[in-house]
PQR file of N, CA, C, O and H, with PARSE charges and radii, in Angstrom:
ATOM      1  N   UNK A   1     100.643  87.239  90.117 -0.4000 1.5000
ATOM      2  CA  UNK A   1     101.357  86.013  89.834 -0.0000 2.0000
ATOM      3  C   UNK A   1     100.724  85.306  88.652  0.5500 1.7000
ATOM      4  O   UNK A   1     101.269  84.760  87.693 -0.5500 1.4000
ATOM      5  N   UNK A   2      99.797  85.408  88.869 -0.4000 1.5000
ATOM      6  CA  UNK A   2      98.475  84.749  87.299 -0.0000 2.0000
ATOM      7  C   UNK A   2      98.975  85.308  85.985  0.5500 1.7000
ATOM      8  O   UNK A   2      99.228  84.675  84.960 -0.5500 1.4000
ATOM      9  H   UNK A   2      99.354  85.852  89.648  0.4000 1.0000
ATOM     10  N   UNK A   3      99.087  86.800  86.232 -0.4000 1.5000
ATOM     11  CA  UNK A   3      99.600  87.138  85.510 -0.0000 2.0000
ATOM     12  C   UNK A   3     100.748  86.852  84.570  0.5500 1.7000
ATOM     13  O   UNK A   3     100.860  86.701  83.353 -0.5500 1.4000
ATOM     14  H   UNK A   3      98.882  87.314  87.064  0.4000 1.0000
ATOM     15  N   UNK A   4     101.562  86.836  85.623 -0.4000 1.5000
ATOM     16  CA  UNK A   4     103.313  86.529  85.000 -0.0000 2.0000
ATOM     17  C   UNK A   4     103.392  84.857  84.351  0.5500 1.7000
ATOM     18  O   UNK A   4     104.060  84.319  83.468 -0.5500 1.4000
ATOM     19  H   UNK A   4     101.471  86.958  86.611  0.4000 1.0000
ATOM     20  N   UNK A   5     102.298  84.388  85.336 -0.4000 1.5000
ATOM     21  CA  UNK A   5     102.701  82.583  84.857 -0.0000 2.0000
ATOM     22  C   UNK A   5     101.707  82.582  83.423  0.5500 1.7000
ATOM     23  O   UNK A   5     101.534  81.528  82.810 -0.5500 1.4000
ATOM     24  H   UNK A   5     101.755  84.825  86.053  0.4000 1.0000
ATOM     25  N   UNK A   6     101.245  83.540  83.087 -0.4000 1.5000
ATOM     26  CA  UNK A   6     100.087  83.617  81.830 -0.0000 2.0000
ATOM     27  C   UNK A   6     100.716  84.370  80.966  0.5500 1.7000
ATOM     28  O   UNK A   6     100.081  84.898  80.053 -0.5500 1.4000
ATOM     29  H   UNK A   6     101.385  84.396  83.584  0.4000 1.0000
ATOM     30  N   UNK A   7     102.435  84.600  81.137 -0.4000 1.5000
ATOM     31  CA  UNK A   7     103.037  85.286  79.473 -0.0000 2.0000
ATOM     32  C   UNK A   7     102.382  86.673  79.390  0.5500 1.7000
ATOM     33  O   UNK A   7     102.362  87.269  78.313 -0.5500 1.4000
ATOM     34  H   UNK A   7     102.951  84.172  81.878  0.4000 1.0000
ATOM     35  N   UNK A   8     101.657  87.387  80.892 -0.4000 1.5000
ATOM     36  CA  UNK A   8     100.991  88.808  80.704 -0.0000 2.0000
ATOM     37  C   UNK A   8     101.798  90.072  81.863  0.5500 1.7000
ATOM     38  O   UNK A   8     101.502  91.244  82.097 -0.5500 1.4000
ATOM     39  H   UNK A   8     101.673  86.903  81.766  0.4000 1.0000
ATOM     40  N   UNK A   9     102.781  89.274  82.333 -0.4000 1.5000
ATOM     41  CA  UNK A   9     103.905  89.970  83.239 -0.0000 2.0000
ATOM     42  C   UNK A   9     104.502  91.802  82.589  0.5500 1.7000
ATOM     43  O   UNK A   9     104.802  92.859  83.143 -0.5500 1.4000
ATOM     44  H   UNK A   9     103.021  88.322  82.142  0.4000 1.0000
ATOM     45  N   UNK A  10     104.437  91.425  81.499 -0.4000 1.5000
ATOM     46  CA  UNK A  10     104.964  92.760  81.035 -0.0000 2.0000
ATOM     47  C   UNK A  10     103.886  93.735  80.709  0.5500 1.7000
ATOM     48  O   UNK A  10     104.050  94.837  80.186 -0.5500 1.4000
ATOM     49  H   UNK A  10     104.193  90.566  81.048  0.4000 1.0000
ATOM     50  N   UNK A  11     102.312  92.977  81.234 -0.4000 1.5000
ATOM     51  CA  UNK A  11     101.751  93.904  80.615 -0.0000 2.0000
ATOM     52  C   UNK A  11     101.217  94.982  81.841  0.5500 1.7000
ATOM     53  O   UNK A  11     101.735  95.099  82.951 -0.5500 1.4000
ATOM     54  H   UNK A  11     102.178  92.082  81.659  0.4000 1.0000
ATOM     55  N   UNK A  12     100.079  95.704  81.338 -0.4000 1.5000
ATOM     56  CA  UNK A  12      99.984  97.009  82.073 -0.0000 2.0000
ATOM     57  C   UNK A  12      99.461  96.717  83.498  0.5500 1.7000
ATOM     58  O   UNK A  12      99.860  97.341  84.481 -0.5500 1.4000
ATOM     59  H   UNK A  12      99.658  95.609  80.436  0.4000 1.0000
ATOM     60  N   UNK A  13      98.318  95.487  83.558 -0.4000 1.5000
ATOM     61  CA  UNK A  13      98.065  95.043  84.653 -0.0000 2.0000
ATOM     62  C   UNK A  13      98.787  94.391  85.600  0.5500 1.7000
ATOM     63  O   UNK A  13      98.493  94.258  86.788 -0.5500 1.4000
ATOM     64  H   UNK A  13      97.994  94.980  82.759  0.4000 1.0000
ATOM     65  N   UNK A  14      99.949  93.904  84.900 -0.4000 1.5000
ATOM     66  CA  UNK A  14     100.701  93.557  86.373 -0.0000 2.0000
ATOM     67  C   UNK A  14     101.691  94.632  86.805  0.5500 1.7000
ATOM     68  O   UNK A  14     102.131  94.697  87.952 -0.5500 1.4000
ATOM     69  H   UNK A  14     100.187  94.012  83.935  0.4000 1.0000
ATOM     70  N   UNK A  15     102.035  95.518  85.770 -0.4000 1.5000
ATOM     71  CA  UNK A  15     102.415  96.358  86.343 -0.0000 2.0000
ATOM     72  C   UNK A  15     101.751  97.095  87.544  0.5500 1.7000
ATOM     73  O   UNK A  15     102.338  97.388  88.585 -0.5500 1.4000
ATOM     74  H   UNK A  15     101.678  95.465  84.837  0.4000 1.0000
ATOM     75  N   UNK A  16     100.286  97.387  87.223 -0.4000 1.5000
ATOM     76  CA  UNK A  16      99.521  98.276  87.924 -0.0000 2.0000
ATOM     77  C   UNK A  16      98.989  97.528  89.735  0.5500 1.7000
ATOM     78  O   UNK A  16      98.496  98.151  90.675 -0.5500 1.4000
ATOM     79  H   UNK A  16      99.808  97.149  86.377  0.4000 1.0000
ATOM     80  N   UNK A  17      99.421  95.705  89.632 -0.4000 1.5000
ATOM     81  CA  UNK A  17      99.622  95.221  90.556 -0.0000 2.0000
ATOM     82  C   UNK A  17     100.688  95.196  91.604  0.5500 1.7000
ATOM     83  O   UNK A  17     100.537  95.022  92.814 -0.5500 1.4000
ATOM     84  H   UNK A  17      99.822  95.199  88.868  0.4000 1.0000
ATOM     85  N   UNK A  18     101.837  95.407  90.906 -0.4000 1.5000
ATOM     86  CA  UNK A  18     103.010  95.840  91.616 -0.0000 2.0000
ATOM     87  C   UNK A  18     103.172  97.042  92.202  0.5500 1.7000
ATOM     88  O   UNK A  18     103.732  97.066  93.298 -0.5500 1.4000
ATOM     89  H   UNK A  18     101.959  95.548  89.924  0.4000 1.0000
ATOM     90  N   UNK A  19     102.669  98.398  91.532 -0.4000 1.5000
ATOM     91  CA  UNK A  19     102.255  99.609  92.255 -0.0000 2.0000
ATOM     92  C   UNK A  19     101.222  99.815  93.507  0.5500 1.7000
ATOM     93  O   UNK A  19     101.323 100.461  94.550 -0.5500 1.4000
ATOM     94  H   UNK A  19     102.213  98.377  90.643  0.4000 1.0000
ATOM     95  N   UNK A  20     100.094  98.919  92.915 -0.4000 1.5000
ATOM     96  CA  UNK A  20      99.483  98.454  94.567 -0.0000 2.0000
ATOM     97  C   UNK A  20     100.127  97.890  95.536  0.5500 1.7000
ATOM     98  O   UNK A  20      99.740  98.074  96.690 -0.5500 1.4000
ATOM     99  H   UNK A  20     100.013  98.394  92.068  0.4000 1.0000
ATOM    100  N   UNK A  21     100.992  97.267  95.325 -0.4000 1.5000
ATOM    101  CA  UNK A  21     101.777  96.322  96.204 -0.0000 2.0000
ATOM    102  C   UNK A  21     102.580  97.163  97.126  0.5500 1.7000
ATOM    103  O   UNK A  21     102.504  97.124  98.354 -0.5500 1.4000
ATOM    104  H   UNK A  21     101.306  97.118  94.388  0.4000 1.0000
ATOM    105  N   UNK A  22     103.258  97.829  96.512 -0.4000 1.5000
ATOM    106  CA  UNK A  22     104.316  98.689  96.273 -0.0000 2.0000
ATOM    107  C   UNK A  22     104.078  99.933  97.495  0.5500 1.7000
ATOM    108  O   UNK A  22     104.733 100.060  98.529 -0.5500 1.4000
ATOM    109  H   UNK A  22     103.320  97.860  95.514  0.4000 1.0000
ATOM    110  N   UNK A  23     102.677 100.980  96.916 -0.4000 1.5000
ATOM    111  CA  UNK A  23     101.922 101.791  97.733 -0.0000 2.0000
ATOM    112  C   UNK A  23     101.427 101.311  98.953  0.5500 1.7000
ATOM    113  O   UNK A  23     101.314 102.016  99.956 -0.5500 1.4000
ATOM    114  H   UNK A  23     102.144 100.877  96.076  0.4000 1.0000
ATOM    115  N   UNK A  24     101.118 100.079  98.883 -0.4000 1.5000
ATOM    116  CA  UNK A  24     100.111 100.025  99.951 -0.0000 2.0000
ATOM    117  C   UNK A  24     100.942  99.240 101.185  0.5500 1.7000
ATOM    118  O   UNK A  24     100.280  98.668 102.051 -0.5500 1.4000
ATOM    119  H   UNK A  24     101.209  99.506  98.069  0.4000 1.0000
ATOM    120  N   UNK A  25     102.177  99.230 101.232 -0.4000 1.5000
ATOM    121  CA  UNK A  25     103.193  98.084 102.116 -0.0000 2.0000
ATOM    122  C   UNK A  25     103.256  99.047 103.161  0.5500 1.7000
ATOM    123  O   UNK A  25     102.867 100.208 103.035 -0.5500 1.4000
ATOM    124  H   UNK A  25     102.715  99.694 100.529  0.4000 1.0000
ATOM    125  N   UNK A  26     103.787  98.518 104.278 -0.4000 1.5000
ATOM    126  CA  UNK A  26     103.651  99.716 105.931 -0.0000 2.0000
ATOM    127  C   UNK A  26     104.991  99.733 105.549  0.5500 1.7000
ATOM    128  O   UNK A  26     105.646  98.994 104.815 -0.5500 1.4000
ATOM    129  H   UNK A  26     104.102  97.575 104.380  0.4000 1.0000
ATOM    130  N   UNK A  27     105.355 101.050 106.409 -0.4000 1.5000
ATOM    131  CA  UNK A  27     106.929 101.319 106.833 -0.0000 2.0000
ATOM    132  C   UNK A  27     107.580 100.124 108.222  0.5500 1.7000
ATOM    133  O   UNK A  27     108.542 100.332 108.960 -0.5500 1.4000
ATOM    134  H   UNK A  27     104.823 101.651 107.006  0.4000 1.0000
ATOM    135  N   UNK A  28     106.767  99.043 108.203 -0.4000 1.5000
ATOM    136  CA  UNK A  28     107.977  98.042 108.995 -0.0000 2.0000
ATOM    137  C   UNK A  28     107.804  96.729 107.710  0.5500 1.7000
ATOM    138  O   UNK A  28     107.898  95.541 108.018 -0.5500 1.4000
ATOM    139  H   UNK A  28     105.985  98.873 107.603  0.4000 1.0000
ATOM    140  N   UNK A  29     107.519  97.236 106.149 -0.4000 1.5000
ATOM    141  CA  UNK A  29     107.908  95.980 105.260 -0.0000 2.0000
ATOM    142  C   UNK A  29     106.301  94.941 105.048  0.5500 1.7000
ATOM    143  O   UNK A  29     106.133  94.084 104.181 -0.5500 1.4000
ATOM    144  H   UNK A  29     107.443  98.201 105.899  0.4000 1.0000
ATOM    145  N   UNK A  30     105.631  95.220 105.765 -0.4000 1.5000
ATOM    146  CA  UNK A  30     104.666  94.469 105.911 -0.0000 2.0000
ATOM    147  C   UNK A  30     103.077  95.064 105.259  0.5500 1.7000
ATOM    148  O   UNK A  30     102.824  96.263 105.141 -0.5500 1.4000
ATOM    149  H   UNK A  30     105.768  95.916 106.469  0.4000 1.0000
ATOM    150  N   UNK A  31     102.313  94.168 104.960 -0.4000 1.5000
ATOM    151  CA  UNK A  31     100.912  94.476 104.691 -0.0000 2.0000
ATOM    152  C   UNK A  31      99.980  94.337 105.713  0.5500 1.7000
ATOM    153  O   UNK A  31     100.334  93.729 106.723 -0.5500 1.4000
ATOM    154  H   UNK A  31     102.519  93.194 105.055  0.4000 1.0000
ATOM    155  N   UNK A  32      98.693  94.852 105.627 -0.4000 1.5000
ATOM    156  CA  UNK A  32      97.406  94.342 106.723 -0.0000 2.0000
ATOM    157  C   UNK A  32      96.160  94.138 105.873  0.5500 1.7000
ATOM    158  O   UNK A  32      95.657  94.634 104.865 -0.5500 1.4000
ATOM    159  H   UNK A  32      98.405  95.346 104.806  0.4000 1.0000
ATOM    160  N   UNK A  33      95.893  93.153 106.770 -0.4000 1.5000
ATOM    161  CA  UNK A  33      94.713  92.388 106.443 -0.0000 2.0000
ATOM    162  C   UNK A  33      93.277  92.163 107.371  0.5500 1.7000
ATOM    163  O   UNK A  33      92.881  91.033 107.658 -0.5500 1.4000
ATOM    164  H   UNK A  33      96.302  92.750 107.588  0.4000 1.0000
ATOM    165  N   UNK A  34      92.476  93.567 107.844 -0.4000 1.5000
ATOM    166  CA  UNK A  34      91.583  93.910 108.577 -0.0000 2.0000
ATOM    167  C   UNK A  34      90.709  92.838 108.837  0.5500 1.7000
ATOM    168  O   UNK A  34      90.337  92.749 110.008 -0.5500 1.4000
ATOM    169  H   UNK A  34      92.797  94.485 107.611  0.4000 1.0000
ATOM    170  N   UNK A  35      90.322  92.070 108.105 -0.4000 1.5000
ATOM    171  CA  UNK A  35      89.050  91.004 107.579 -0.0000 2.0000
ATOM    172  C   UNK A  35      89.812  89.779 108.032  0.5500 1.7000
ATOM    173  O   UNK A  35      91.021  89.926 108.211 -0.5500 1.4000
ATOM    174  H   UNK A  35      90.623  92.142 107.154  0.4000 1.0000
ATOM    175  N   UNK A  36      89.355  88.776 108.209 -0.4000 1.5000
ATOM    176  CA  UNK A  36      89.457  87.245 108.259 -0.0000 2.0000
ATOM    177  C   UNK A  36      89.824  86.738 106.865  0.5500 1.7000
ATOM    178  O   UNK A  36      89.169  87.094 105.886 -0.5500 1.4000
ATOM    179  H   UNK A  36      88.373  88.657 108.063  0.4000 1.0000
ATOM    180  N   UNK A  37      90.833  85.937 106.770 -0.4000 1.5000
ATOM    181  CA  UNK A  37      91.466  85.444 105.302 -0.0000 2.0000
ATOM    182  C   UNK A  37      90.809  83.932 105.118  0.5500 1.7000
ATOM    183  O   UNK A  37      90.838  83.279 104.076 -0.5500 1.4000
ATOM    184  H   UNK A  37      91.365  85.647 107.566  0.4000 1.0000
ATOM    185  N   UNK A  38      90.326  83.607 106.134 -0.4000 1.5000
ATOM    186  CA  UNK A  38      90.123  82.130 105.754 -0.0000 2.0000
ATOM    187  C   UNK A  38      88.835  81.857 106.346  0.5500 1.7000
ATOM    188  O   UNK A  38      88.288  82.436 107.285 -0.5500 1.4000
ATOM    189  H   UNK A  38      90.303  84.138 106.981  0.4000 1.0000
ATOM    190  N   UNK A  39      88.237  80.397 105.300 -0.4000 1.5000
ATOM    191  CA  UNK A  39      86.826  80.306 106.373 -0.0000 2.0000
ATOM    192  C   UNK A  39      87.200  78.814 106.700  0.5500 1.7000
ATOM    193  O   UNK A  39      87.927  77.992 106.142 -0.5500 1.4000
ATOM    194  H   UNK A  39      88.681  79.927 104.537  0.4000 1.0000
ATOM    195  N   UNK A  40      86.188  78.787 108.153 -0.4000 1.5000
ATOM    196  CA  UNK A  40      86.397  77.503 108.890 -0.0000 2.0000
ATOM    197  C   UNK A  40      84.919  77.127 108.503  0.5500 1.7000
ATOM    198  O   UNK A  40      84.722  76.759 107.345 -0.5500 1.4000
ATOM    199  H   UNK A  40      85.597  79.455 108.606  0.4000 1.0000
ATOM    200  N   UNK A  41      84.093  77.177 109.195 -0.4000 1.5000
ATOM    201  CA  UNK A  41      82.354  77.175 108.387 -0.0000 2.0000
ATOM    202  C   UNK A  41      81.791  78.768 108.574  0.5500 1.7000
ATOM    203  O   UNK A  41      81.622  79.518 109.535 -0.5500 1.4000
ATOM    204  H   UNK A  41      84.253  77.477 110.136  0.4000 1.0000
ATOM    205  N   UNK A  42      81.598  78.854 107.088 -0.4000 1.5000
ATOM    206  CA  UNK A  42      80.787  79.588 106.797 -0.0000 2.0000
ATOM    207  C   UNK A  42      79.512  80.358 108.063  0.5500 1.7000
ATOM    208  O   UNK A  42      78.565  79.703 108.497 -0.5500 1.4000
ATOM    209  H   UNK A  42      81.736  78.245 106.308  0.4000 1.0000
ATOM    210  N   UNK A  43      79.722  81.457 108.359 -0.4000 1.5000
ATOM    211  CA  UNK A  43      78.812  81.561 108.984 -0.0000 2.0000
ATOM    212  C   UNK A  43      78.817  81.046 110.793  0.5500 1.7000
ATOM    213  O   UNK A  43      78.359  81.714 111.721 -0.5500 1.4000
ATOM    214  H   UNK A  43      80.492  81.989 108.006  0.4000 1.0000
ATOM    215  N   UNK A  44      79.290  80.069 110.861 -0.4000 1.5000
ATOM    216  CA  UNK A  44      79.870  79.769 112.021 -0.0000 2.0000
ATOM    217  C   UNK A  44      81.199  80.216 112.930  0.5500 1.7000
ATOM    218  O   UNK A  44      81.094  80.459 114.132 -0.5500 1.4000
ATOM    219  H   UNK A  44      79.662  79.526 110.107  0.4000 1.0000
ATOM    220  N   UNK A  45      82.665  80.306 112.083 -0.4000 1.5000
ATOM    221  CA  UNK A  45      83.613  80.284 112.480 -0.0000 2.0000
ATOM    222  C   UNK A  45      84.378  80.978 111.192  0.5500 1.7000
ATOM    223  O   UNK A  45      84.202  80.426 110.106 -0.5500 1.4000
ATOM    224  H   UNK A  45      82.750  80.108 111.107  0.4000 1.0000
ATOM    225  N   UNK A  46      85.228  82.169 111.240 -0.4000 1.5000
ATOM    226  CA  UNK A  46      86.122  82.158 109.997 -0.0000 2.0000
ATOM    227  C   UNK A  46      87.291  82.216 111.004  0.5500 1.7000
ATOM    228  O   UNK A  46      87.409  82.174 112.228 -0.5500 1.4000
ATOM    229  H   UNK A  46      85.372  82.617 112.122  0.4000 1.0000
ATOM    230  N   UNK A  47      88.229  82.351 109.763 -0.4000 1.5000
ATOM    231  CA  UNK A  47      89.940  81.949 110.445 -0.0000 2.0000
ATOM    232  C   UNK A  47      90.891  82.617 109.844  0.5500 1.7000
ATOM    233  O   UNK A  47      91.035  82.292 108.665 -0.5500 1.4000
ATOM    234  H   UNK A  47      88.134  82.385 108.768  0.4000 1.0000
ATOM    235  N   UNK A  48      91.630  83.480 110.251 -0.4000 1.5000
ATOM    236  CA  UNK A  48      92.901  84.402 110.706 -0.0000 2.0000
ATOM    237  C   UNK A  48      93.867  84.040 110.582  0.5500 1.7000
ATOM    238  O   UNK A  48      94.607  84.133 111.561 -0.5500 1.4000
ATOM    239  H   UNK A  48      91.514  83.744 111.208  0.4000 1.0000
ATOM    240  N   UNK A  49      94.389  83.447 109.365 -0.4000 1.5000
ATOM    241  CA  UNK A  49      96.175  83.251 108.828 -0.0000 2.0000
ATOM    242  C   UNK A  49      97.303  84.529 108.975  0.5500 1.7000
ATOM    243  O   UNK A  49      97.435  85.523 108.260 -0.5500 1.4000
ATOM    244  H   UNK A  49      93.788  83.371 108.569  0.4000 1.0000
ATOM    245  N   UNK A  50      97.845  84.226 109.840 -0.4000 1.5000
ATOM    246  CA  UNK A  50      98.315  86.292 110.625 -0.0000 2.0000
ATOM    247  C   UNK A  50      99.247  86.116 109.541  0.5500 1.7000
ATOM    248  O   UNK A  50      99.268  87.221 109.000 -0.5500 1.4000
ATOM    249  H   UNK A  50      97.737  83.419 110.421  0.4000 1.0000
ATOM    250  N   UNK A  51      99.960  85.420 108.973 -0.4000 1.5000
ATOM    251  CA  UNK A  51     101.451  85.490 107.916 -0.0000 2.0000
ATOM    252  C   UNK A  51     100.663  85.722 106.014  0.5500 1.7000
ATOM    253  O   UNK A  51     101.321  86.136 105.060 -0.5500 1.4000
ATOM    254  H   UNK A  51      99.943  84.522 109.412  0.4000 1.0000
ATOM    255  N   UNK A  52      99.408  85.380 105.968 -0.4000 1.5000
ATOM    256  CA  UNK A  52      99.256  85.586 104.634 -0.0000 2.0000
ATOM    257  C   UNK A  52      99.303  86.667 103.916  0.5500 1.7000
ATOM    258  O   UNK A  52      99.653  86.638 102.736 -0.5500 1.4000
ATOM    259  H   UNK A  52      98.873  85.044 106.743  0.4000 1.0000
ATOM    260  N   UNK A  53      98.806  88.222 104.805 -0.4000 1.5000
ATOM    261  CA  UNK A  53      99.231  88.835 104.495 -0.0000 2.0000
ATOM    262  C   UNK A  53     100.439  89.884 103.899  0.5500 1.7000
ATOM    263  O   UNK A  53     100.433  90.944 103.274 -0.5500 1.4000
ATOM    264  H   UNK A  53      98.522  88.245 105.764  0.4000 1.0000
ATOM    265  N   UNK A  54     101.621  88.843 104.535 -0.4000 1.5000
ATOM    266  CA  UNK A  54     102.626  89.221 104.127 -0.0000 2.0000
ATOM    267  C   UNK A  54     103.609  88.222 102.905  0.5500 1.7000
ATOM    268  O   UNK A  54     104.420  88.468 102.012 -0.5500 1.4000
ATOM    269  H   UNK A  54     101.626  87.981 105.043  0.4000 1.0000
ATOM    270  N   UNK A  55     102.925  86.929 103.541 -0.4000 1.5000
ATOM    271  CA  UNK A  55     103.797  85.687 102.518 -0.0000 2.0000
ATOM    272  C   UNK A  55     103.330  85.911 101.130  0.5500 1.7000
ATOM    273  O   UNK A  55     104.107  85.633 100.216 -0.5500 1.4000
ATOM    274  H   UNK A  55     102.266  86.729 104.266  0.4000 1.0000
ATOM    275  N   UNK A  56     102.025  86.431 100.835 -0.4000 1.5000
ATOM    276  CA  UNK A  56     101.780  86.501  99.388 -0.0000 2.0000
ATOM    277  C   UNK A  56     101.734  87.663  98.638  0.5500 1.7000
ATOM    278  O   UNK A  56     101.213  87.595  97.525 -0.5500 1.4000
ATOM    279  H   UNK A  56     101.394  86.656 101.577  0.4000 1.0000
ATOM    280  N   UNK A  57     102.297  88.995  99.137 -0.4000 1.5000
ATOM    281  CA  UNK A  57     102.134  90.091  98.801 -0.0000 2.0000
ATOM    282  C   UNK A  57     104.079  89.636  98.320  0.5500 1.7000
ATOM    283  O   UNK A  57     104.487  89.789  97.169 -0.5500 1.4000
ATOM    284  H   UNK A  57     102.720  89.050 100.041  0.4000 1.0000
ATOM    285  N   UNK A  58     104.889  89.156  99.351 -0.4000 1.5000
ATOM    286  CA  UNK A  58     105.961  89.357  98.937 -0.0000 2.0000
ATOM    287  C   UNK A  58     106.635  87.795  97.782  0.5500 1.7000
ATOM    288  O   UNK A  58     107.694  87.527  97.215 -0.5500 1.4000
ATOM    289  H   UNK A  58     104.557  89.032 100.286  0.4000 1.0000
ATOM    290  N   UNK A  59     105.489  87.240  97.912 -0.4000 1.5000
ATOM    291  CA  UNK A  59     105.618  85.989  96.701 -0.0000 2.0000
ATOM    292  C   UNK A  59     105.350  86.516  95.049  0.5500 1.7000
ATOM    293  O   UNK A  59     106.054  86.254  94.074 -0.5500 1.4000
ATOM    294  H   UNK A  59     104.628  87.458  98.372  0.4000 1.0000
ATOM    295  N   UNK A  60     104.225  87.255  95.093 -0.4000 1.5000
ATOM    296  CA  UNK A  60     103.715  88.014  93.932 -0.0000 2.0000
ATOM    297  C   UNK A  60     104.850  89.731  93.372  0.5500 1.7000
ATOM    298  O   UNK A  60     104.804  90.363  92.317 -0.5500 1.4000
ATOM    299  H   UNK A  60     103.653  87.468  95.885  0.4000 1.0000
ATOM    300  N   UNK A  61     105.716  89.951  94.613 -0.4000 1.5000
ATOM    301  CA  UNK A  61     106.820  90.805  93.842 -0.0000 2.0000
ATOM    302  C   UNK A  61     107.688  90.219  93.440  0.5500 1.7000
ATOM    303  O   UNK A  61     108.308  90.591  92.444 -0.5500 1.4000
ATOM    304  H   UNK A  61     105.754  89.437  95.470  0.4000 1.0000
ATOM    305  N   UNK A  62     108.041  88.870  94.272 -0.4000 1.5000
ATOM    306  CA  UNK A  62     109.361  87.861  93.779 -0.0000 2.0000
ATOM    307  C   UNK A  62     109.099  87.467  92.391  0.5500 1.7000
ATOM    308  O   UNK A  62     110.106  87.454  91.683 -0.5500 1.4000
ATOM    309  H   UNK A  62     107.537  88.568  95.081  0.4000 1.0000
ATOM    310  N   UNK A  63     107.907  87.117  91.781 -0.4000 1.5000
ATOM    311  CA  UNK A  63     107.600  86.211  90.930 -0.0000 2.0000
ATOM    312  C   UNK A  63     107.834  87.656  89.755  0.5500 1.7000
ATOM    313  O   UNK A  63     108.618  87.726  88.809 -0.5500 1.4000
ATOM    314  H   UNK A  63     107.088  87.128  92.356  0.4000 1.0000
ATOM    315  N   UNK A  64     106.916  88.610  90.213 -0.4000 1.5000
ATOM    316  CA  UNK A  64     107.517  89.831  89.445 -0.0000 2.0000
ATOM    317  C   UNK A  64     108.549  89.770  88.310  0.5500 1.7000
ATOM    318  O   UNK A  64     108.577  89.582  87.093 -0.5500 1.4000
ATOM    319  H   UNK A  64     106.279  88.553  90.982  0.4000 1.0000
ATOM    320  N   UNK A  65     109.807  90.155  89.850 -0.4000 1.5000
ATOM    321  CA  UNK A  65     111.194  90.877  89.663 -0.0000 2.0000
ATOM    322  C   UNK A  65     111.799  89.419  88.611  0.5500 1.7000
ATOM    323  O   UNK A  65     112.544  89.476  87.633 -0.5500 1.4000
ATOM    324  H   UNK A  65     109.784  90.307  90.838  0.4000 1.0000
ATOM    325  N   UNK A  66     111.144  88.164  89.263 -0.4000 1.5000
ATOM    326  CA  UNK A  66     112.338  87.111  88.698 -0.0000 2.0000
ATOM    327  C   UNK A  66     111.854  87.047  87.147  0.5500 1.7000
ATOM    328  O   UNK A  66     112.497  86.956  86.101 -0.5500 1.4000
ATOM    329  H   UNK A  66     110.538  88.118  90.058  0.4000 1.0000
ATOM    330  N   UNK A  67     110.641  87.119  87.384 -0.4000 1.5000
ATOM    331  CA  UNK A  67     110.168  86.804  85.674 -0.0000 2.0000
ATOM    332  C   UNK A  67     110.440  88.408  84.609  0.5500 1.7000
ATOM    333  O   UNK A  67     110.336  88.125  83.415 -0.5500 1.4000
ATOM    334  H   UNK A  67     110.119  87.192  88.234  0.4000 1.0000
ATOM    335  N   UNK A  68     110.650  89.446  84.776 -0.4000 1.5000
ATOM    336  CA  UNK A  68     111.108  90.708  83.989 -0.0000 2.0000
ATOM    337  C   UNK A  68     112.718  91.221  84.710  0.5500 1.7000
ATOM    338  O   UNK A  68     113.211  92.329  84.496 -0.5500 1.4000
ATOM    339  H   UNK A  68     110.735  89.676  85.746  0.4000 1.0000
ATOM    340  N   UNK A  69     113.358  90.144  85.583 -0.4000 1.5000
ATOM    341  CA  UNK A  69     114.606  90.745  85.512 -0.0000 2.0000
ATOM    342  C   UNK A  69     114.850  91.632  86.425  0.5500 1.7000
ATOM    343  O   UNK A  69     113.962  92.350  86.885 -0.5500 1.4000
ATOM    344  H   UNK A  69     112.957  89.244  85.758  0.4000 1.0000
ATOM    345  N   UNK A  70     116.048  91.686  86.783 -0.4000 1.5000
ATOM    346  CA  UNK A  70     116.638  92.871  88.089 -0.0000 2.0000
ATOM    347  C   UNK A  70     116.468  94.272  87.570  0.5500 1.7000
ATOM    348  O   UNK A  70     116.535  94.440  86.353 -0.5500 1.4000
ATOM    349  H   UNK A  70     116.770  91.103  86.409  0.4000 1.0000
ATOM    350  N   UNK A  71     116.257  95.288  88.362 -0.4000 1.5000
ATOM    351  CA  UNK A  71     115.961  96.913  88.231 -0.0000 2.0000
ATOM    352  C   UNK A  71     113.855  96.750  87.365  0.5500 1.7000
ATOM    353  O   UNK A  71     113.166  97.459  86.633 -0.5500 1.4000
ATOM    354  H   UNK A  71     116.202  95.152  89.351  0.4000 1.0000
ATOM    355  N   UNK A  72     113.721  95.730  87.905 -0.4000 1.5000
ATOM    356  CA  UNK A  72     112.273  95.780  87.651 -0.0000 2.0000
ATOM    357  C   UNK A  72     112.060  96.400  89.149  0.5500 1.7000
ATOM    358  O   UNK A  72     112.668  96.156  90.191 -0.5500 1.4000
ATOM    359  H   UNK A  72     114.281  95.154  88.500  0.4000 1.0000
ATOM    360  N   UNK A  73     110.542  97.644  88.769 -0.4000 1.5000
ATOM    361  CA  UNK A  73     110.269  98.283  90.338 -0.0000 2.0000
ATOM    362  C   UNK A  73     108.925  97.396  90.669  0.5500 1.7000
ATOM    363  O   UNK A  73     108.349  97.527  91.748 -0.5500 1.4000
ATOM    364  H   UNK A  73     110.048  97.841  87.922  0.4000 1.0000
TER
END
């Protein structure tokens, strides 16, 4: 997404982000996220956002497709 909002959408690295994206999605549409996404204190407590894994994998193809146009893969 850094990418695309930085005028660097067409270049090789976001391409090569979208192929990760792309490869690494499960056959029910979704991503996983083994590790803890969030910290509560350090060392004490971290914290488990169960939807981030999927809300920002499929925010960063939207931003993609909208910023280079339809039949973008």
């Amino acid at each position: 997404m850094a990418l695309v909002d930085g005028g660097r959408g067409r270049g090789e690295g976001a391409a090569r982000g979208v192929g990760y994206l792309l490869r690494t999605q499960g056959r029910d549409g979704r991503w996983t996220d083994p590790v803890f996404n969030g910290t509560g204190f350090p060392r004490v407590f971290y914290l488990r956002y169960h939807l981030y894994p999927t809300i920002f994998p499929l925010w960063a193809l939207a931003t993609y497709r909208n910023a280079l146009g339809p039949g973008t893969h």
